[in-house]
C-alpha positions in Angstrom: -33.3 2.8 -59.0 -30.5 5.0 -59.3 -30.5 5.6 -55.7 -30.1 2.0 -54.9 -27.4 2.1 -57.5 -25.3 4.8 -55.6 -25.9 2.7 -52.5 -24.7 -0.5 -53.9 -21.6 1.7 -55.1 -20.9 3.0 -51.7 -21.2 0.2 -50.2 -18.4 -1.9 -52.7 -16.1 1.1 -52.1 -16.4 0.9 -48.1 -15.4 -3.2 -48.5 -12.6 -2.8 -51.0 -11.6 0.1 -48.5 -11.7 -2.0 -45.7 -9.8 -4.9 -48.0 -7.3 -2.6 -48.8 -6.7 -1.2 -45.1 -5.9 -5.2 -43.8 -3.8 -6.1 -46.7 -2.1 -3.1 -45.7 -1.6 -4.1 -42.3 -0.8 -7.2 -43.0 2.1 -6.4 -45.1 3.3 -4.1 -42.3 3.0 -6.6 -39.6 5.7 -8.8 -40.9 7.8 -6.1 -40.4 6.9 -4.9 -37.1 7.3 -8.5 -36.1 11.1 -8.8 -37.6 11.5 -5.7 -35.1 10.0 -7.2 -32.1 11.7 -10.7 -32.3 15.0 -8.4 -33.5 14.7 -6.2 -30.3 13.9 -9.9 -28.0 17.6 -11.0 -29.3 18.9 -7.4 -28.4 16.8 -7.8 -24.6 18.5 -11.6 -24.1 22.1 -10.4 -24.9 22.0 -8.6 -22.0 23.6 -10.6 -19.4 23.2 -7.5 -16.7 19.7 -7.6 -17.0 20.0 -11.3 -16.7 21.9 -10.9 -13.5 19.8 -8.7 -11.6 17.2 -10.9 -12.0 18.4 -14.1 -11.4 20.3 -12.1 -8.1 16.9 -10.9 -7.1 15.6 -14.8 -7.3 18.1 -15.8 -5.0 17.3 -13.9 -2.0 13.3 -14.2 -2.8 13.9 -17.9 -2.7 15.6 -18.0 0.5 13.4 -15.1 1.9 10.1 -17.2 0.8 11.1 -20.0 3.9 14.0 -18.2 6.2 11.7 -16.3 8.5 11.7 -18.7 11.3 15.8 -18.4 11.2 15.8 -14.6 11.0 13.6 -14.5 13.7 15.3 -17.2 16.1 18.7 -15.1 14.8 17.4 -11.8 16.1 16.2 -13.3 19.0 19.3 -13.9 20.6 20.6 -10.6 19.5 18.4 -9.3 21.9 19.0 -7.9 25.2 16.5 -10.5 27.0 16.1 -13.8 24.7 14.0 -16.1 25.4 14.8 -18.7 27.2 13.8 -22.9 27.9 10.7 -24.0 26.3 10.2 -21.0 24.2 13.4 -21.1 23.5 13.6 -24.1 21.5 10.7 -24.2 19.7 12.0 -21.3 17.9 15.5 -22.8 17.2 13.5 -26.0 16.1 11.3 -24.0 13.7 14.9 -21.9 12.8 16.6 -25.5 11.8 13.8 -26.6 9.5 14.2 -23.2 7.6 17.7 -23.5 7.2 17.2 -26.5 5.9 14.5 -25.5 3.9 16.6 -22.7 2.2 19.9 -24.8 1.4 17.5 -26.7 -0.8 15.8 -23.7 -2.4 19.4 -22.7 -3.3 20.1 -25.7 -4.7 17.2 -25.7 -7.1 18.2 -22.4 -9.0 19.3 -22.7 -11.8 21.7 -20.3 -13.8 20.8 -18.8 -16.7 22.4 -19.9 -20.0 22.7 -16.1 -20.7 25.0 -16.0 -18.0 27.4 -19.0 -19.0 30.5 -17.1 -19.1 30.0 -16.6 -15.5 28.6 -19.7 -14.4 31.5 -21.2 -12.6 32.0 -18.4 -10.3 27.6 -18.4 -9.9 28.0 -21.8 -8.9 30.4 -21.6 -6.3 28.8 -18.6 -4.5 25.2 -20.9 -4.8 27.2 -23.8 -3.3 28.7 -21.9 -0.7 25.2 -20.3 0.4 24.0 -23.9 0.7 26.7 -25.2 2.8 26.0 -22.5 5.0 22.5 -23.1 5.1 23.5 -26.8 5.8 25.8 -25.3 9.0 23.2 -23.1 10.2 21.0 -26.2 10.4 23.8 -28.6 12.3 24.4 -26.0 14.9 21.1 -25.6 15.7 20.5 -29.6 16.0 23.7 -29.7 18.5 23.4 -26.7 19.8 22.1 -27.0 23.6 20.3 -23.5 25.1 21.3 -20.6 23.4 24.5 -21.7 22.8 24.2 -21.6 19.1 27.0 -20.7 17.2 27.3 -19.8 13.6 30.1 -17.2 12.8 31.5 -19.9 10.5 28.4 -20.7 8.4 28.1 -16.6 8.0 32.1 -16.2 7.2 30.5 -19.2 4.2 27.8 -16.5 3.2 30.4 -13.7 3.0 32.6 -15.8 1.0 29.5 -16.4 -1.6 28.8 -12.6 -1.3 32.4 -11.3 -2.7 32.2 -14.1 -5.4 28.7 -13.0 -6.6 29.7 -9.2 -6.3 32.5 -10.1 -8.4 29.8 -11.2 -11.4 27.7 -8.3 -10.9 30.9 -5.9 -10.9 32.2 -7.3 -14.4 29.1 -7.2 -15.8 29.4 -3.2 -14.5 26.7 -3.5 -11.6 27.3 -2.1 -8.2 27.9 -4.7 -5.7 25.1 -5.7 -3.5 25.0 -8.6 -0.1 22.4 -11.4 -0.6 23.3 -11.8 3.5 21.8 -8.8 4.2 18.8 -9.2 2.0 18.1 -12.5 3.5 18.8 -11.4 6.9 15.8 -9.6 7.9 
């Protein structure tokens, strides 16, 4: 009897023990959770962060459907490009992804974190478009290899110094979405 008397004890002690261990932890995870939603308001004033990753969208949108205009582009940097049928299947294909990528462009949207810099975001995105929108007229006028598209790329460069501008105030180095999406 007195056995089964020690057991029953030991056995109350290891539940009030194991009561005592969750209050515990409950009273410390209210705390722990003031941190973590502290440290998420520290993590979304960060407007650099914010930048390099809506940067980094831009050029993975465009990259996700430009291959058929990087490939018609480096085509005719080549010393033999191909020519007549061949030819203009590929600047067919390279007009569709233009296309394609002005209106990837024009689906981004800015982050609120980076409101004070939205103006300036907004401009560069426009600009991309537009010369999206030229890379995709030339190559419906164009006839044979005659395509023609210093003026859309001048566009891109002018969205390139307007979005290095952003990442250089928010102390980023200064980066070309042309060249990312350009390969």
């Amino acid at each position: 009897m007195m056995k089964k008397l020690l057991m029953l004890i030991a056995s109350i002690s290891l539940v009030l023990a194991a009561c005592s261990e969750d209050k515990e932890e409950k009273k410390v995870t209210p705390t722990e959770g003031t941190k973590s939603e502290e440290t998420k308001t520290e993590e979304t004033a960060n407007p650099s962060g914010d930048m390099i990753k809506f940067y980094l969208s831009i050029s993975q949108s465009i990259n996700a459907v430009d291959a058929d205009l990087n490939a018609y582009e480096n085509a005719l940097a080549e010393e033999e490009p191909p020519v007549g049928a061949d030819l203009k299947t590929m600047q067919d294909a390279a007009k569709t992804a233009a296309e394609k990528a002005a209106v990837k462009v024009e689906e981004l949207k800015v982050p609120a974190e980076l409101k004070d810099h939205q103006e300036t975001i907004d401009s560069a995105l426009n600009k991309i478009t537009e010369a999206y929108r030229m890379k995709a007229e030339a190559l419906a006028l164009a006839a044979e290899g005659e395509v023609v598209l210093d003026e859309a790329n001048a566009k891109f460069e002018e969205a390139d110094a307007e979005l290095n501008k952003v990442l250089e105030e928010l102390g980023l180095a200064g980066s070309s979405i042309y060249s990312e999406v350009s390969q």
